[in-house]
PyMOL Python script that loads the backbone (N, CA, C, O; Angstrom):
from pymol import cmd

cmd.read_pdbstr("""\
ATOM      1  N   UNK A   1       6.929  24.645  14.274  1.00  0.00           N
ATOM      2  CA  UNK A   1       6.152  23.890  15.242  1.00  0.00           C
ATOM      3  C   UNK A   1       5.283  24.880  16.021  1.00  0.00           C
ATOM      4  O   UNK A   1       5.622  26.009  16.377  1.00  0.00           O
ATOM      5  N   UNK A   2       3.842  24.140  16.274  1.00  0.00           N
ATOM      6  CA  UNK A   2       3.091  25.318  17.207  1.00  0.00           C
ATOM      7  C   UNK A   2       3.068  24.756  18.349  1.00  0.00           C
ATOM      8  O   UNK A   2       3.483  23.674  18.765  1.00  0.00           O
ATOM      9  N   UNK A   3       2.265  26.049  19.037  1.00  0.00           N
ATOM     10  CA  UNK A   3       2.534  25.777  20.306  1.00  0.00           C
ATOM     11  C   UNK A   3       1.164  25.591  20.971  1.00  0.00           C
ATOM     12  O   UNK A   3       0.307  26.399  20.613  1.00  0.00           O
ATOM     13  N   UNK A   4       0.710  24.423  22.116  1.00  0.00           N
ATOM     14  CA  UNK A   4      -0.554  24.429  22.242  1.00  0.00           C
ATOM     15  C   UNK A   4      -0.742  24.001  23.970  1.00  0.00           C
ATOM     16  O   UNK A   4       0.221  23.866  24.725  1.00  0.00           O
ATOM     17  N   UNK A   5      -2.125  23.834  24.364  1.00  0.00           N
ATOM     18  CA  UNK A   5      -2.204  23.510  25.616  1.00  0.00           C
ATOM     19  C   UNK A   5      -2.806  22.151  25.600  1.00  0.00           C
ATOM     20  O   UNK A   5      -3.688  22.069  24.745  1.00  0.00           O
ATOM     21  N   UNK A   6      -2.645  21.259  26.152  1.00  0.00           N
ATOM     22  CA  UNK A   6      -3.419  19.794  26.247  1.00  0.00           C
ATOM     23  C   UNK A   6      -3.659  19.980  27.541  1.00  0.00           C
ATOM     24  O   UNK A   6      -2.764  20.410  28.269  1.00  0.00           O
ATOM     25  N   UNK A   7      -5.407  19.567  28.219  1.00  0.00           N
ATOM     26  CA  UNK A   7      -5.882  19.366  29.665  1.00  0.00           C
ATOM     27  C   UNK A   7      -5.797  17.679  28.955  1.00  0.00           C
ATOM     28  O   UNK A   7      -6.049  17.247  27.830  1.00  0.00           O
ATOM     29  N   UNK A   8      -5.267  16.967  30.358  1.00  0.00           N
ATOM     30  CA  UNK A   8      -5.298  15.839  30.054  1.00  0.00           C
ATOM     31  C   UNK A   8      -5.333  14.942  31.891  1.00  0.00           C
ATOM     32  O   UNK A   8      -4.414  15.081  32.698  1.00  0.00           O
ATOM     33  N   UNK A   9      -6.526  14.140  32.143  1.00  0.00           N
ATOM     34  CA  UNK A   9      -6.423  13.421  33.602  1.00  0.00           C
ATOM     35  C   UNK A   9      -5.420  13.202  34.256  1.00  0.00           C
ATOM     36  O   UNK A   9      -4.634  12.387  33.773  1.00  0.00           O
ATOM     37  N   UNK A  10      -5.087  13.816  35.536  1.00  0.00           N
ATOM     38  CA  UNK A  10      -4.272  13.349  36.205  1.00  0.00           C
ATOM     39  C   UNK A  10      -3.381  11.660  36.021  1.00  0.00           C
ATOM     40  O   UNK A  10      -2.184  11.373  36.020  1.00  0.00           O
ATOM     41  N   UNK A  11      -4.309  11.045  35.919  1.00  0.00           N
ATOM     42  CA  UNK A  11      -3.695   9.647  35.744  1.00  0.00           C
ATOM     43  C   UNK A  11      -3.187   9.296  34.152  1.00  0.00           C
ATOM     44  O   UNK A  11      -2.452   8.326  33.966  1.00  0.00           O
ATOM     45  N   UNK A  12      -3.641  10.170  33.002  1.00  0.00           N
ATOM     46  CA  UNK A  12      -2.817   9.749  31.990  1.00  0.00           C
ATOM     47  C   UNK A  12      -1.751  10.907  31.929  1.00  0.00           C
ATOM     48  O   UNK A  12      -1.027  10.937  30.935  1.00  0.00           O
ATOM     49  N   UNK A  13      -1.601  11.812  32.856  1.00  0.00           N
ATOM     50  CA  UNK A  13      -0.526  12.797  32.422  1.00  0.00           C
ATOM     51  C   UNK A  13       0.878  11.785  33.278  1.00  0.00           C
ATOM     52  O   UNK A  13       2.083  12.006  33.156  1.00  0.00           O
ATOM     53  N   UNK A  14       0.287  10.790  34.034  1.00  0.00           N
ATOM     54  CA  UNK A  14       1.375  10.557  35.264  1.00  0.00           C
ATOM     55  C   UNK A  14       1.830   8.982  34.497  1.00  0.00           C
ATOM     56  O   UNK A  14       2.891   8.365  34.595  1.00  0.00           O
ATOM     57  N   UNK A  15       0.258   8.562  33.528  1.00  0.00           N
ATOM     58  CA  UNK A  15       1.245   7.710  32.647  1.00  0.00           C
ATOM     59  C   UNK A  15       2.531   8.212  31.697  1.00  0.00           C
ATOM     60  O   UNK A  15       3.726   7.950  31.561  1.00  0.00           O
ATOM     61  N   UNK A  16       1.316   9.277  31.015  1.00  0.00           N
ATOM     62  CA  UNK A  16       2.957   9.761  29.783  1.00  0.00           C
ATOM     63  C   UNK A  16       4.440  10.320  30.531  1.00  0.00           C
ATOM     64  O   UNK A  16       5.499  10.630  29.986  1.00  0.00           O
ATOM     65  N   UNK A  17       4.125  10.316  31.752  1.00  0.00           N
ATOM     66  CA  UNK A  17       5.831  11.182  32.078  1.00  0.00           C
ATOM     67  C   UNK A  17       6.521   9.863  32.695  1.00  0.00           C
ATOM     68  O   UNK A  17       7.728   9.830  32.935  1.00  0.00           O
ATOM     69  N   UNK A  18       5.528   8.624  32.965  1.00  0.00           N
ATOM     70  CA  UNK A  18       6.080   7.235  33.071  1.00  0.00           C
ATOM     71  C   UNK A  18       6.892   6.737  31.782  1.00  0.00           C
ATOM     72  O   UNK A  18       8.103   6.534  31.688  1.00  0.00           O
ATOM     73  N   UNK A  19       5.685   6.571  30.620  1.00  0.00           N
ATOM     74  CA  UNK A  19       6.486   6.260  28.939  1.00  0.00           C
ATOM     75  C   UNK A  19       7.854   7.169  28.541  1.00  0.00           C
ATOM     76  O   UNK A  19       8.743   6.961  27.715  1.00  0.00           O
ATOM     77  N   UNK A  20       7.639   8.205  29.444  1.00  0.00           N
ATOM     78  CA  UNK A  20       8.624   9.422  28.784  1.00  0.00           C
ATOM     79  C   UNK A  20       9.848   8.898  29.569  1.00  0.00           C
ATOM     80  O   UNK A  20      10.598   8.421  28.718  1.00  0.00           O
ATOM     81  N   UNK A  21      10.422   8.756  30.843  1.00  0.00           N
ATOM     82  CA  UNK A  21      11.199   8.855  31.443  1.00  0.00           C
ATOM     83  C   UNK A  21      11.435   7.508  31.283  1.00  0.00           C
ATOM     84  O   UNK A  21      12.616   7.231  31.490  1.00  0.00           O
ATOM     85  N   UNK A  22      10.577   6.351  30.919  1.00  0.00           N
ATOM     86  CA  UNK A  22      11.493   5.075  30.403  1.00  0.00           C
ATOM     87  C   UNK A  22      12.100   5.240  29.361  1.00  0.00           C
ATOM     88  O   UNK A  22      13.287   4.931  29.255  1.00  0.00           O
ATOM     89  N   UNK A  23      11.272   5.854  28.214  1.00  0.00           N
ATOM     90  CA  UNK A  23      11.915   6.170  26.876  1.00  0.00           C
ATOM     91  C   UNK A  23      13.135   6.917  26.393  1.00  0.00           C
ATOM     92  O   UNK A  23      13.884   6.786  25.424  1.00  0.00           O
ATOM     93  N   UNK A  24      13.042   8.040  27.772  1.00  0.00           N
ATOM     94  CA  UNK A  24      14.348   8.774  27.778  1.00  0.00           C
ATOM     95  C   UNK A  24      14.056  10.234  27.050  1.00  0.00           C
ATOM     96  O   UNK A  24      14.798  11.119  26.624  1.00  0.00           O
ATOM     97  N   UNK A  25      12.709  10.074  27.109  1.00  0.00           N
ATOM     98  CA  UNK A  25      11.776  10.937  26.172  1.00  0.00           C
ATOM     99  C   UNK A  25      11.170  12.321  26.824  1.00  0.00           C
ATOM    100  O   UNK A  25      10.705  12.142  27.950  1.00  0.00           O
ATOM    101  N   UNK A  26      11.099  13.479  26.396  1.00  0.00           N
ATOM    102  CA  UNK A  26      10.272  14.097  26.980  1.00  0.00           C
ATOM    103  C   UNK A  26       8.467  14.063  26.932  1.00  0.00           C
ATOM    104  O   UNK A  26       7.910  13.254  26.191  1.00  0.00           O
ATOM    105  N   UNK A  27       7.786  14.879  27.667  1.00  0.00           N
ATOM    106  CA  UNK A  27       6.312  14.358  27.777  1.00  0.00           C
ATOM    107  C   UNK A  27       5.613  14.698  25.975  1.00  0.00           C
ATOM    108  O   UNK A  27       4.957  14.042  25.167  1.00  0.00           O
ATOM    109  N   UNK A  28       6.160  15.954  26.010  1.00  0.00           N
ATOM    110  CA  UNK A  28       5.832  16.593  24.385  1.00  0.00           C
ATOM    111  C   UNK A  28       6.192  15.957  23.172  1.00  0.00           C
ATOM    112  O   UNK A  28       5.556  16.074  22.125  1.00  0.00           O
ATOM    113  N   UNK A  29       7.245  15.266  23.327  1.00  0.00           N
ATOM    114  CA  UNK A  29       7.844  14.065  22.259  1.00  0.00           C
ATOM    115  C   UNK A  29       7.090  12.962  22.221  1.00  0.00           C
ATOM    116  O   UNK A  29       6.779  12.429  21.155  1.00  0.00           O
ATOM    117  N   UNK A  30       6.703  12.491  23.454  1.00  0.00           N
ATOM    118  CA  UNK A  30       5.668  11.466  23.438  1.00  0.00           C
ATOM    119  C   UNK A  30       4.440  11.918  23.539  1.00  0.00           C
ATOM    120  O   UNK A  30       3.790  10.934  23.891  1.00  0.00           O
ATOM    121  N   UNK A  31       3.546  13.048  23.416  1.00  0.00           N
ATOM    122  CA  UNK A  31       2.414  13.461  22.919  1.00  0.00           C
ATOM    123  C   UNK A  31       2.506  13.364  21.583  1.00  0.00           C
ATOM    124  O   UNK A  31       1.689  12.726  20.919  1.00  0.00           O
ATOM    125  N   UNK A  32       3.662  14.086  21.005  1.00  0.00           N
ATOM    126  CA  UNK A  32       3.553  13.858  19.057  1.00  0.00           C
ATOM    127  C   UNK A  32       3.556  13.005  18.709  1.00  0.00           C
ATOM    128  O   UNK A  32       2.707  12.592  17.919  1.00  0.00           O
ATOM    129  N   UNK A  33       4.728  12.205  19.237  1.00  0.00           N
ATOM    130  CA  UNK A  33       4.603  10.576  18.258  1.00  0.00           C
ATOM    131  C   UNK A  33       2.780  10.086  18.725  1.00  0.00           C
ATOM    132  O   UNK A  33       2.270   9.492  17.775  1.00  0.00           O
ATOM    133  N   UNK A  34       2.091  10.191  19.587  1.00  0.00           N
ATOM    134  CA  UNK A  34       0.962   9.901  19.564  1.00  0.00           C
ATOM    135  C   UNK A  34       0.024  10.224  18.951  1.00  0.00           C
ATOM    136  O   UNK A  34      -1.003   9.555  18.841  1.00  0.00           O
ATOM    137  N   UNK A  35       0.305  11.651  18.296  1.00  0.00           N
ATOM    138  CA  UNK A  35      -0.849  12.244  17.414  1.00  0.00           C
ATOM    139  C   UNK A  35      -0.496  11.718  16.419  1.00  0.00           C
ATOM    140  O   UNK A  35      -1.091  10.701  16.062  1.00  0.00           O
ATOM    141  N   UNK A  36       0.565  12.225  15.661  1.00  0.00           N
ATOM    142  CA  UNK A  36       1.403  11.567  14.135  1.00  0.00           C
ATOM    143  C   UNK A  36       0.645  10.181  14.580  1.00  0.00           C
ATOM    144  O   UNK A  36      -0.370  10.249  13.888  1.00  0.00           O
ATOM    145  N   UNK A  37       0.539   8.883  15.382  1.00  0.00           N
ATOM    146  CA  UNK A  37      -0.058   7.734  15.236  1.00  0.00           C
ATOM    147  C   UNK A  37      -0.870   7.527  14.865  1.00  0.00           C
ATOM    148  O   UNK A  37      -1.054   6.719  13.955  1.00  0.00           O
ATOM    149  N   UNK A  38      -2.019   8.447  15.656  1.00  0.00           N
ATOM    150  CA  UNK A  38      -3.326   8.300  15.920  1.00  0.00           C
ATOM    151  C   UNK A  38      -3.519   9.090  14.022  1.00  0.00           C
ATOM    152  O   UNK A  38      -4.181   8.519  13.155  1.00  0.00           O
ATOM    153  N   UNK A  39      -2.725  10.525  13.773  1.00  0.00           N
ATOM    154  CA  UNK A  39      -3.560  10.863  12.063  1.00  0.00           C
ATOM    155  C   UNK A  39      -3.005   9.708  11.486  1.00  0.00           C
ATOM    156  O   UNK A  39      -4.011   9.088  11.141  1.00  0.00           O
ATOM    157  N   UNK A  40      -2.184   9.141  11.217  1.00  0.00           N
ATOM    158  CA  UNK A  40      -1.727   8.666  10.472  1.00  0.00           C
ATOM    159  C   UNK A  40      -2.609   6.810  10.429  1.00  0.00           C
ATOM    160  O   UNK A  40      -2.382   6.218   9.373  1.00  0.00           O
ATOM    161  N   UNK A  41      -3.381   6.126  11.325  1.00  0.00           N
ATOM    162  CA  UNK A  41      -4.179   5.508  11.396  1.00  0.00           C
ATOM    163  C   UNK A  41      -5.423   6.182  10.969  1.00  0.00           C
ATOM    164  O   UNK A  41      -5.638   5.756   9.834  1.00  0.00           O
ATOM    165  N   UNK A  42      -6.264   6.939  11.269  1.00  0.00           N
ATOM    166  CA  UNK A  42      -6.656   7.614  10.535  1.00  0.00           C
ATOM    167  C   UNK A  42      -6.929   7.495   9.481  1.00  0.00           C
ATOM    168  O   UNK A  42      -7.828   6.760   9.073  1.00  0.00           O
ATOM    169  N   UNK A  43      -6.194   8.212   8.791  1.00  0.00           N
ATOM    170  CA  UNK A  43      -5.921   8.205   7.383  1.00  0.00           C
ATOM    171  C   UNK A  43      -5.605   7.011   6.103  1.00  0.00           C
ATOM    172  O   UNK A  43      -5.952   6.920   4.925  1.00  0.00           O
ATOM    173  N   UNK A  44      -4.830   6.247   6.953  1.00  0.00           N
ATOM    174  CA  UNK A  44      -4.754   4.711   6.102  1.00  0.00           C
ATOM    175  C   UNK A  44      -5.804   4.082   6.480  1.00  0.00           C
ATOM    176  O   UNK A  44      -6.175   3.551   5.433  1.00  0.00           O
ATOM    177  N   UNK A  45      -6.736   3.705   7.511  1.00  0.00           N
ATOM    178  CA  UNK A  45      -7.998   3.086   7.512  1.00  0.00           C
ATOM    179  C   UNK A  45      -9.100   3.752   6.755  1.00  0.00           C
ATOM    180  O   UNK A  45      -9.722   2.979   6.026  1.00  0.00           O
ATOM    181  N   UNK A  46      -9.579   5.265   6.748  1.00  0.00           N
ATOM    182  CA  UNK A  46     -10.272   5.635   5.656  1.00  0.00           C
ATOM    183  C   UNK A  46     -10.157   4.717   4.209  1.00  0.00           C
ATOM    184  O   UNK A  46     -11.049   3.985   3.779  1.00  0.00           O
ATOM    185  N   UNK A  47      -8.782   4.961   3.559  1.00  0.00           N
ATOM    186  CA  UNK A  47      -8.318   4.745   2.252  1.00  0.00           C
ATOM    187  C   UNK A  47      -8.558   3.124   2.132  1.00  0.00           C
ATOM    188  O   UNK A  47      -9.098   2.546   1.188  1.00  0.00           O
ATOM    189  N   UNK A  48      -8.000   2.517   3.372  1.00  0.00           N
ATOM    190  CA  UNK A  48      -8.708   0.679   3.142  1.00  0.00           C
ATOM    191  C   UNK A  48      -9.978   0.619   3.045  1.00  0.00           C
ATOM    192  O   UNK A  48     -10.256  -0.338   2.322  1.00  0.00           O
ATOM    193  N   UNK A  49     -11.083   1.258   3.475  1.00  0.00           N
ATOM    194  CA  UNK A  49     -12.281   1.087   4.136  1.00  0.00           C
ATOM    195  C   UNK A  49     -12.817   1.307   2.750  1.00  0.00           C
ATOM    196  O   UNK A  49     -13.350   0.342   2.201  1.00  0.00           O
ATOM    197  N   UNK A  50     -12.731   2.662   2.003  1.00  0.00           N
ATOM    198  CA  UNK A  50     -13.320   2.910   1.002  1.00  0.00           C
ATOM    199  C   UNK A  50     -13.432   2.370  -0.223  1.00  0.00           C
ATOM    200  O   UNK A  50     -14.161   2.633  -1.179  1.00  0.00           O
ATOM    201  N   UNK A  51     -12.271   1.267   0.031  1.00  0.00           N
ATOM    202  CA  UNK A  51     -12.348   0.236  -1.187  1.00  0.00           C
ATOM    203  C   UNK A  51     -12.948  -1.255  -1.382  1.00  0.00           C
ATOM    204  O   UNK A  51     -12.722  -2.217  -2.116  1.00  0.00           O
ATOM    205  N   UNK A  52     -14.012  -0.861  -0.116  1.00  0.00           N
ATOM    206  CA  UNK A  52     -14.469  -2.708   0.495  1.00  0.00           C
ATOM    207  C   UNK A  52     -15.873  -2.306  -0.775  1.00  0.00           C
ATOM    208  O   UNK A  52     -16.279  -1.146  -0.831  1.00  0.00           O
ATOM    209  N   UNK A  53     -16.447  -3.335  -1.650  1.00  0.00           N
ATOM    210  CA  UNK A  53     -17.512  -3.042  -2.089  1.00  0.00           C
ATOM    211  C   UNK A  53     -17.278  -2.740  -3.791  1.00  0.00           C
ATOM    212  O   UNK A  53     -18.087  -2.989  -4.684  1.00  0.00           O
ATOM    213  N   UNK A  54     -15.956  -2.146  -3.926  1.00  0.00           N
ATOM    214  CA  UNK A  54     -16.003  -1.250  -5.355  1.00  0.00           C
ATOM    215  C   UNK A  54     -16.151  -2.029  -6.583  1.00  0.00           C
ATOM    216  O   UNK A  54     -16.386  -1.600  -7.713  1.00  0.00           O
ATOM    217  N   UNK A  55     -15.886  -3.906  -5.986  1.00  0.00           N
ATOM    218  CA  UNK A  55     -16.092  -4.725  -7.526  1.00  0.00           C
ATOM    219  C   UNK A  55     -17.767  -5.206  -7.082  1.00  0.00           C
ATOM    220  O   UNK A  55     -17.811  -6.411  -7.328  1.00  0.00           O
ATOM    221  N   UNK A  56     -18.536  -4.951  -6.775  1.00  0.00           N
ATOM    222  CA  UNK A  56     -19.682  -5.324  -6.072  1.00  0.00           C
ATOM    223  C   UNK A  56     -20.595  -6.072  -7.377  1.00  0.00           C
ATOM    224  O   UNK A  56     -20.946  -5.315  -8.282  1.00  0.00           O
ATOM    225  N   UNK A  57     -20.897  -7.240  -7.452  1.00  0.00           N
ATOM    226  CA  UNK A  57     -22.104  -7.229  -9.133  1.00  0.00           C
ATOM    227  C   UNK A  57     -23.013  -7.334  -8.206  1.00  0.00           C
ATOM    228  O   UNK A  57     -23.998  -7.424  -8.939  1.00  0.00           O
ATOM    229  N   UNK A  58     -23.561  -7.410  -6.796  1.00  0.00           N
ATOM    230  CA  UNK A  58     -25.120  -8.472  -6.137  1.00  0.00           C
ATOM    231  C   UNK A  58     -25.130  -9.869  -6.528  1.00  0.00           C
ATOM    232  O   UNK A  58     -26.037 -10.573  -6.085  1.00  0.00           O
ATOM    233  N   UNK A  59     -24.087 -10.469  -7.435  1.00  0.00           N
ATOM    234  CA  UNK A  59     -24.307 -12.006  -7.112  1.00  0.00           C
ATOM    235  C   UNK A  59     -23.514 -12.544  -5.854  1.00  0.00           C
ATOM    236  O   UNK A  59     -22.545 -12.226  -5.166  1.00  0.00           O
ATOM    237  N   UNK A  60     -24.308 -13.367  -5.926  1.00  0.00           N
ATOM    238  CA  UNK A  60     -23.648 -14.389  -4.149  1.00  0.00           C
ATOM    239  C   UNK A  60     -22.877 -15.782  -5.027  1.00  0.00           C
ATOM    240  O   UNK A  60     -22.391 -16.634  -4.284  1.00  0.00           O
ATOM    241  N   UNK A  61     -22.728 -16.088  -6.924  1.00  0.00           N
ATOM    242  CA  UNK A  61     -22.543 -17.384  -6.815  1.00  0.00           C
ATOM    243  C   UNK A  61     -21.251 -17.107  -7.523  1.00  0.00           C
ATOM    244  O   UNK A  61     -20.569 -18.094  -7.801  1.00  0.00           O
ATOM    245  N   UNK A  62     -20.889 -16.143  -7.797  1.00  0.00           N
ATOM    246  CA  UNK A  62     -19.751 -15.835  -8.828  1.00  0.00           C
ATOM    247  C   UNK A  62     -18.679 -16.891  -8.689  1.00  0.00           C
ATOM    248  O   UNK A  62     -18.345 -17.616  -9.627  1.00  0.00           O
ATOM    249  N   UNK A  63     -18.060 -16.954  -7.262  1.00  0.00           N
ATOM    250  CA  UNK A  63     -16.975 -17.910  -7.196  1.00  0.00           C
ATOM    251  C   UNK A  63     -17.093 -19.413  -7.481  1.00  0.00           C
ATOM    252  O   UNK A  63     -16.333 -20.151  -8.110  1.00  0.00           O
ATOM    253  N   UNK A  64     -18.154 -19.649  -6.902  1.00  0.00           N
ATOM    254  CA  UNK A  64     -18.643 -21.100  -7.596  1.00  0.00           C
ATOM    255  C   UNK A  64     -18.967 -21.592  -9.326  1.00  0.00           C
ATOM    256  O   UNK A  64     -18.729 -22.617  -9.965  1.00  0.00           O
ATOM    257  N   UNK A  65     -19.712 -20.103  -9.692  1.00  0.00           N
ATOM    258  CA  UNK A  65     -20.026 -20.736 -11.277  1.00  0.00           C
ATOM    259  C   UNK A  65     -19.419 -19.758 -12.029  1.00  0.00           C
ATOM    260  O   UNK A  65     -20.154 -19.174 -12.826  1.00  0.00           O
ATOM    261  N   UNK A  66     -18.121 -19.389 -11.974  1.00  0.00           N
ATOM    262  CA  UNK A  66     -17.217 -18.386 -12.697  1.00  0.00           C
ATOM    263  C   UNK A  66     -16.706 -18.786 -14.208  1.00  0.00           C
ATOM    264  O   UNK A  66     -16.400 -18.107 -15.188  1.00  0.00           O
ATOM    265  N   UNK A  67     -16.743 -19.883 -14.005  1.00  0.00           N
ATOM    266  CA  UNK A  67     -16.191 -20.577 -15.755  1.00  0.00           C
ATOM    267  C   UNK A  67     -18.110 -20.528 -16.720  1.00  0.00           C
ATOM    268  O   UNK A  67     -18.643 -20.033 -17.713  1.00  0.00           O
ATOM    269  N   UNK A  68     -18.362 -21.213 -15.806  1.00  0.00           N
ATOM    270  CA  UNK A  68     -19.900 -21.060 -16.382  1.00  0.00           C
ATOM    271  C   UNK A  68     -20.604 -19.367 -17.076  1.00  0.00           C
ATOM    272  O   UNK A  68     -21.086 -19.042 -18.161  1.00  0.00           O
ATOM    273  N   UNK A  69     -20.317 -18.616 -15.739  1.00  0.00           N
ATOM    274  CA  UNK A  69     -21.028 -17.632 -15.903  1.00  0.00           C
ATOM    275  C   UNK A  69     -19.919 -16.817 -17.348  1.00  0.00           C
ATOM    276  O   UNK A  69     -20.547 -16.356 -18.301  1.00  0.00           O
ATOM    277  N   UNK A  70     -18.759 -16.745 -17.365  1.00  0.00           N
ATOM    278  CA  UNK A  70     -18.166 -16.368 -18.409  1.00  0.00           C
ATOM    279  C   UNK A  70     -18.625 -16.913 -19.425  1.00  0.00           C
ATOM    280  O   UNK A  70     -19.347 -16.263 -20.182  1.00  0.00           O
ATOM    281  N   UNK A  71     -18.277 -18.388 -19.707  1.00  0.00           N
ATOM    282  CA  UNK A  71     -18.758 -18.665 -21.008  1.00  0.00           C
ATOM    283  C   UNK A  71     -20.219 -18.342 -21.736  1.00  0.00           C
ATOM    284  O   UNK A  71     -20.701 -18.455 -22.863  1.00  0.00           O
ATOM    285  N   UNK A  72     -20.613 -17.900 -20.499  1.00  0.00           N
ATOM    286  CA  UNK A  72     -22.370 -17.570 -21.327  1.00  0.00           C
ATOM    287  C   UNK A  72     -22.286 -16.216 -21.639  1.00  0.00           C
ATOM    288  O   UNK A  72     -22.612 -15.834 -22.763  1.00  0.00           O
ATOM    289  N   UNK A  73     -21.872 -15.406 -20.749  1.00  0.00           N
ATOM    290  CA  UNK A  73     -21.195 -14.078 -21.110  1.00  0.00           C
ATOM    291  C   UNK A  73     -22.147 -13.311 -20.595  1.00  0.00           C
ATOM    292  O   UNK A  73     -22.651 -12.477 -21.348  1.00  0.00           O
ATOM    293  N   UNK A  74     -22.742 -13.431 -18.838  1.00  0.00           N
ATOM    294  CA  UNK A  74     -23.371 -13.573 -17.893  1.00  0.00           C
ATOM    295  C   UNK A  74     -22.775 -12.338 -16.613  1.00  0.00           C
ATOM    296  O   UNK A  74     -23.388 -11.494 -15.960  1.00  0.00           O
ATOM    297  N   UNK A  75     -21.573 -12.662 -16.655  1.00  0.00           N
ATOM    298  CA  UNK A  75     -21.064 -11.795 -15.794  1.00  0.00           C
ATOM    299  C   UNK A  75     -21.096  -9.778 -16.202  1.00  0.00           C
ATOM    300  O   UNK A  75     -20.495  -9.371 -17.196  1.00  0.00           O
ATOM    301  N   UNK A  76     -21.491  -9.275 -15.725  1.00  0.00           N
ATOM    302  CA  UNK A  76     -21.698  -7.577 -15.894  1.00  0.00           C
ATOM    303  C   UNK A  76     -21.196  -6.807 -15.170  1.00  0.00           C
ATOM    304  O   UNK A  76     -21.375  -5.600 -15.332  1.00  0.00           O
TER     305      UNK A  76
END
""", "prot")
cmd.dss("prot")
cmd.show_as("cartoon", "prot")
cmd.util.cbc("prot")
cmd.orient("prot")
């Protein structure tokens, strides 16, 4: 584990030692679980995001004339 400095506003340092001391937690325990959150959102929204688009043809009617457009042999 490293070791680091966080400057962080008076008013969210006086929240986290609020979350901490309900949690039973120290302030540094509840800084990590916040980072680990924050990469870890991150990282799974990239991987959803990048897959919006990938069956893309530019038609707008596919769902409507899908038996049609197959049988003509239309779809690409």
């Amino acid at each position: 584990m490293k070791r680091t400095t966080v400057f962080a506003d008076e008013e969210i340092f006086l929240d986290l030692k609020r979350i901490a001391q309900e949690e039973g937690k120290t302030v540094s325990e509840i800084i990590r679980q916040a980072l680990q959150k924050y990469i870890h959102e991150k990282y799974t929204t990239k991987k959803a995001i990048s897959l919006i688009g990938i069956g893309r043809s530019g038609r707008r009617d596919i769902s409507e004339r899908c038996e049609q457009l197959l049988w003509k042999g239309q779809i690409k």
